[in-house]
Backbone as ProteinMPNN parsed JSONL, in Angstrom:
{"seq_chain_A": "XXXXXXXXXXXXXXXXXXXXXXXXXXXXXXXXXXXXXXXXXXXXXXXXXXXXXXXXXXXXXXXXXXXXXXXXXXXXXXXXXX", "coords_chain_A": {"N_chain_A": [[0.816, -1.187, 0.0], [2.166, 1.009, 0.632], [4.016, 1.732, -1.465], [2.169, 2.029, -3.598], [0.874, 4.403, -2.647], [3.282, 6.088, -2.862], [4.323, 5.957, -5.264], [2.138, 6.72, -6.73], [2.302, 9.602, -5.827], [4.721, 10.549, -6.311], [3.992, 10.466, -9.187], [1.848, 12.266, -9.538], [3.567, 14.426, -8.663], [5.553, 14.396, -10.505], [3.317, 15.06, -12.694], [2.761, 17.674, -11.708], [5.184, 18.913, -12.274], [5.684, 18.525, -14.969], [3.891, 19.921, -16.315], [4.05, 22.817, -14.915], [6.604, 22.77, -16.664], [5.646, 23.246, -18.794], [4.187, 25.248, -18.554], [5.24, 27.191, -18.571], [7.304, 27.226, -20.789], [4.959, 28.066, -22.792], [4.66, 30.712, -21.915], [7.064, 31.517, -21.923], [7.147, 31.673, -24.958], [5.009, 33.258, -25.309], [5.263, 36.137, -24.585], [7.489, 35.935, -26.142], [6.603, 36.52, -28.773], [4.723, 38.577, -27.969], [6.843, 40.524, -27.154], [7.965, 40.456, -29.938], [5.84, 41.849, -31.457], [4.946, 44.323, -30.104], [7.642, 45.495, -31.394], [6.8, 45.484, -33.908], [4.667, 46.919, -33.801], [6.1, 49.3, -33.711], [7.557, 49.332, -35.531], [5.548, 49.873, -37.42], [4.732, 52.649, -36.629], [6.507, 54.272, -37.563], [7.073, 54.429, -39.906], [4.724, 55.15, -40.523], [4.928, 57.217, -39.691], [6.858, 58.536, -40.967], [7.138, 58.124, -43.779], [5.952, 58.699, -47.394], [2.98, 57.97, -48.713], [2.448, 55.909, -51.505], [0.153, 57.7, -53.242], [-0.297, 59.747, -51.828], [2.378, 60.634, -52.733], [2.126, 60.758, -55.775], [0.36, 62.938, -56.166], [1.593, 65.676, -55.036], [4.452, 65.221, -56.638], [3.118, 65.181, -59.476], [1.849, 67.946, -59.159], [4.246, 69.301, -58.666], [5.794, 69.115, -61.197], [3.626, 70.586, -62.441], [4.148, 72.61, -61.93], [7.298, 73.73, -62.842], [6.524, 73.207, -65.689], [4.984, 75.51, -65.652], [6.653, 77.498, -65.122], [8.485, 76.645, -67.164], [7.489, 77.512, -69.228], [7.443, 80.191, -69.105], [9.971, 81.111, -68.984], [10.351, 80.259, -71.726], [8.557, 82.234, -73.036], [10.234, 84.349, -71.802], [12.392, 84.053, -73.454], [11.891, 84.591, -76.3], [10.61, 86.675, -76.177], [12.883, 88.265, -76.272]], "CA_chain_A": [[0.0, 0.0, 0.0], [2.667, 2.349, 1.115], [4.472, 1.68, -2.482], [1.403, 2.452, -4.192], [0.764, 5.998, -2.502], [4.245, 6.542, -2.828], [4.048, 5.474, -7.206], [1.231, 8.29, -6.803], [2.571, 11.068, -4.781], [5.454, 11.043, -6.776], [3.198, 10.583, -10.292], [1.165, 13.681, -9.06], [4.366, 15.259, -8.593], [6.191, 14.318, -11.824], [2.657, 15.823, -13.992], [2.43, 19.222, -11.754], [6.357, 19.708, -12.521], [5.579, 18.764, -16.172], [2.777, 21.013, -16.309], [4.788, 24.182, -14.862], [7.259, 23.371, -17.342], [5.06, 23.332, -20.2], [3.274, 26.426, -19.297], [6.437, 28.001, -18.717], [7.575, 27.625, -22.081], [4.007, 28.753, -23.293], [4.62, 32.151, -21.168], [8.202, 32.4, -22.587], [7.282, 31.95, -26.005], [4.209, 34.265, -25.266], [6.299, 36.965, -24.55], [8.64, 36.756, -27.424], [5.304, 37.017, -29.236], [4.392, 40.1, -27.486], [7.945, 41.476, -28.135], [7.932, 40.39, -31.693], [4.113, 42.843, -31.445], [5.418, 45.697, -29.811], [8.221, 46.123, -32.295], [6.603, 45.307, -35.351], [4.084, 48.27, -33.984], [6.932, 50.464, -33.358], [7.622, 50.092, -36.97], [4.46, 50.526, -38.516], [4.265, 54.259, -35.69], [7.727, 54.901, -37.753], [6.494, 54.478, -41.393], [3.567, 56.062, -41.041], [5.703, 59.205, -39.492], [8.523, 59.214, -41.831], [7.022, 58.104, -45.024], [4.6, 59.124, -47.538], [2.092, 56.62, -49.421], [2.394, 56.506, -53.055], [-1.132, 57.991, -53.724], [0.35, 61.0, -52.147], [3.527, 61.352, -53.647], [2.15, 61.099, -56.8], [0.029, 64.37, -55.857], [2.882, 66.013, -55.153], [4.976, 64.985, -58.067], [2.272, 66.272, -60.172], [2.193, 69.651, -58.654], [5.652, 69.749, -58.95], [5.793, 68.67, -63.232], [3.002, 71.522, -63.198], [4.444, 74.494, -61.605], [8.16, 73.442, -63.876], [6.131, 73.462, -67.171], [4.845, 76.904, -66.369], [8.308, 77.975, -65.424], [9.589, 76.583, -68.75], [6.986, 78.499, -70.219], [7.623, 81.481, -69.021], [11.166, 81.068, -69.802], [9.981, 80.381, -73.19], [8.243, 83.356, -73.729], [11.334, 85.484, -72.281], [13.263, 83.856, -74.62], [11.5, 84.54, -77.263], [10.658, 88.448, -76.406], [14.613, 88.667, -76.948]], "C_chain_A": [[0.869, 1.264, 0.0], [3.433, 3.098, -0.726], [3.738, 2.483, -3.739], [1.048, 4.232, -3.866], [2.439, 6.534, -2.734], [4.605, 7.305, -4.174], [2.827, 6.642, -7.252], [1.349, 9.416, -6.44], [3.709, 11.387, -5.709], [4.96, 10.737, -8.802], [2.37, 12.016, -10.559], [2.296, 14.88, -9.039], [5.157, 15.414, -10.108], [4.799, 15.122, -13.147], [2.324, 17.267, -13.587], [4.416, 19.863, -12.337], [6.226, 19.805, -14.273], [4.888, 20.018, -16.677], [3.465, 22.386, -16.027], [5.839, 24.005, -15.856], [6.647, 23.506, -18.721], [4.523, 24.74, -19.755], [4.298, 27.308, -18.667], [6.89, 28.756, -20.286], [6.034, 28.03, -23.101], [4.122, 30.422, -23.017], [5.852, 32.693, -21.705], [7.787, 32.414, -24.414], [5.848, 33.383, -26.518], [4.932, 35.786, -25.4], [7.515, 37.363, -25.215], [7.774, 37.379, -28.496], [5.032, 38.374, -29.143], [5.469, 41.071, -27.6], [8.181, 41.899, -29.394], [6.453, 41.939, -32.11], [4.365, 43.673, -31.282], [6.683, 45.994, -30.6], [7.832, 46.159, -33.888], [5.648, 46.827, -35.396], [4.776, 49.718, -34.264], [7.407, 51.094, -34.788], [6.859, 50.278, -37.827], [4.33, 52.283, -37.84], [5.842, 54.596, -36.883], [7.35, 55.168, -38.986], [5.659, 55.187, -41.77], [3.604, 57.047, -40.53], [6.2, 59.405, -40.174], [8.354, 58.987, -43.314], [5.606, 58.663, -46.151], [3.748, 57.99, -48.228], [1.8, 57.24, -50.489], [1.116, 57.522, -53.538], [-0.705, 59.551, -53.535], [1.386, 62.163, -52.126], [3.44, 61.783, -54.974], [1.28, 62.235, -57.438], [0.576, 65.068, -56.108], [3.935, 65.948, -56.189], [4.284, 65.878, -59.275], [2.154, 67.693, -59.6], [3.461, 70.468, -58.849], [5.828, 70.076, -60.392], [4.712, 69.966, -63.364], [3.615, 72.645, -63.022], [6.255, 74.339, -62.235], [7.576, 73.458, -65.063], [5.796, 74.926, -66.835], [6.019, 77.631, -65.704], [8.69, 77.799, -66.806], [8.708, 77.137, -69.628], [7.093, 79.59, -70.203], [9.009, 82.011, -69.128], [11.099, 81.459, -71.141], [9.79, 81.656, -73.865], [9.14, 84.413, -73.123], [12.399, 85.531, -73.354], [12.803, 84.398, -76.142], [11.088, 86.024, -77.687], [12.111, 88.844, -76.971], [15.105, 88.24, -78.258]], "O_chain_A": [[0.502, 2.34, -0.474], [3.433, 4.263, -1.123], [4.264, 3.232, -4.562], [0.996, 5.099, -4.738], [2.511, 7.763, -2.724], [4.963, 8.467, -4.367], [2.955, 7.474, -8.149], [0.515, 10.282, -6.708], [3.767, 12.583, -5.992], [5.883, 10.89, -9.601], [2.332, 12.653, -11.612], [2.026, 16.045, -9.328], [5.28, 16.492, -10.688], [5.155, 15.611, -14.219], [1.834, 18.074, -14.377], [4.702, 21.011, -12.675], [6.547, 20.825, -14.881], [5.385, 20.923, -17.347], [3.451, 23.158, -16.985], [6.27, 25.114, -16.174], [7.315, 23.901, -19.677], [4.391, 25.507, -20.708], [3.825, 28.346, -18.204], [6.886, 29.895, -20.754], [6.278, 28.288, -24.28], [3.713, 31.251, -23.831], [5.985, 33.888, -21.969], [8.28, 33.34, -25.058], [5.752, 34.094, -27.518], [5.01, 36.37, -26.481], [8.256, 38.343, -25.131], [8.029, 38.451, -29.045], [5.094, 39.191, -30.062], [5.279, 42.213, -28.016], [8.454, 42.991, -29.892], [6.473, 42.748, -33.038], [4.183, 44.408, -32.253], [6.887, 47.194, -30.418], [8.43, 46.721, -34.806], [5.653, 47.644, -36.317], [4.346, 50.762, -34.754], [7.588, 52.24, -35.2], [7.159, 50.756, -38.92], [3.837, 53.126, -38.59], [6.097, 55.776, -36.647], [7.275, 56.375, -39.216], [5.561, 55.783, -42.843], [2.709, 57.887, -40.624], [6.296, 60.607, -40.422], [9.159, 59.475, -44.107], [4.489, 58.953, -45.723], [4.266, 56.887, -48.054], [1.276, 58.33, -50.717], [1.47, 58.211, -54.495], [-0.68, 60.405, -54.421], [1.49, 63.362, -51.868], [4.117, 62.674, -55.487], [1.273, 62.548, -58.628], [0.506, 65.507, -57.256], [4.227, 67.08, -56.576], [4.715, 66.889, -59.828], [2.875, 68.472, -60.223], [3.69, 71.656, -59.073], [5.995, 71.242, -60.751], [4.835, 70.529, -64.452], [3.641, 73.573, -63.831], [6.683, 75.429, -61.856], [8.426, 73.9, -65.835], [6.254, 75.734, -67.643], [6.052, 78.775, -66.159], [9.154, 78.699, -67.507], [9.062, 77.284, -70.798], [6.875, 80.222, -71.237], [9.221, 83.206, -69.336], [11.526, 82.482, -71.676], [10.418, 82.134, -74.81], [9.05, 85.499, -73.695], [13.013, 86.443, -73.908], [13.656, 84.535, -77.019], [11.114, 86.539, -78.804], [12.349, 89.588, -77.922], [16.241, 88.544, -78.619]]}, "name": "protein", "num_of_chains": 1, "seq": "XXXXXXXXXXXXXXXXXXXXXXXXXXXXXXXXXXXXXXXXXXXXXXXXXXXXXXXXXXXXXXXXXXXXXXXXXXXXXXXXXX"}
């Protein structure tokens, strides 16, 4: 009998140590998770400070190509008074 609670006390003991180490490594890989999260945010907060989105660069661009044509037109027509 004593063998038998013994084969159980230390069965009980061998699946709560398993158990903390399994949800150990659930909590550490949680947490690289949540690191991996908080920097991936850090670089979408960086991108969407420091860059622009094609739609409007190519605003911009155009605004630019317009106000250079009427420069080179107004070039043009000093050139052309002379």
């Amino acid at each position: 009998m004593e063998a038998a609670i013994t084969a159980l006390v230390a069965f009980i003991g061998g699946g709560v140590a398993l158990n903390n180490r399994l949800h150990n490594r659930i909590n550490n890989v949680h947490d690289r998770i949540s690191g991996l999260d908080r920097r991936i945010d850090a670089i979408e907060l960086n991108v969407a400070q420091d860059y622009v989105s094609k739609a409007d660069l190519s605003v911009m661009v155009q605004r630019m190509e317009d106000h250079m044509v009427r420069i080179e037109n107004k070039l043009d027509q000093i050139v052309l008074r002379n």
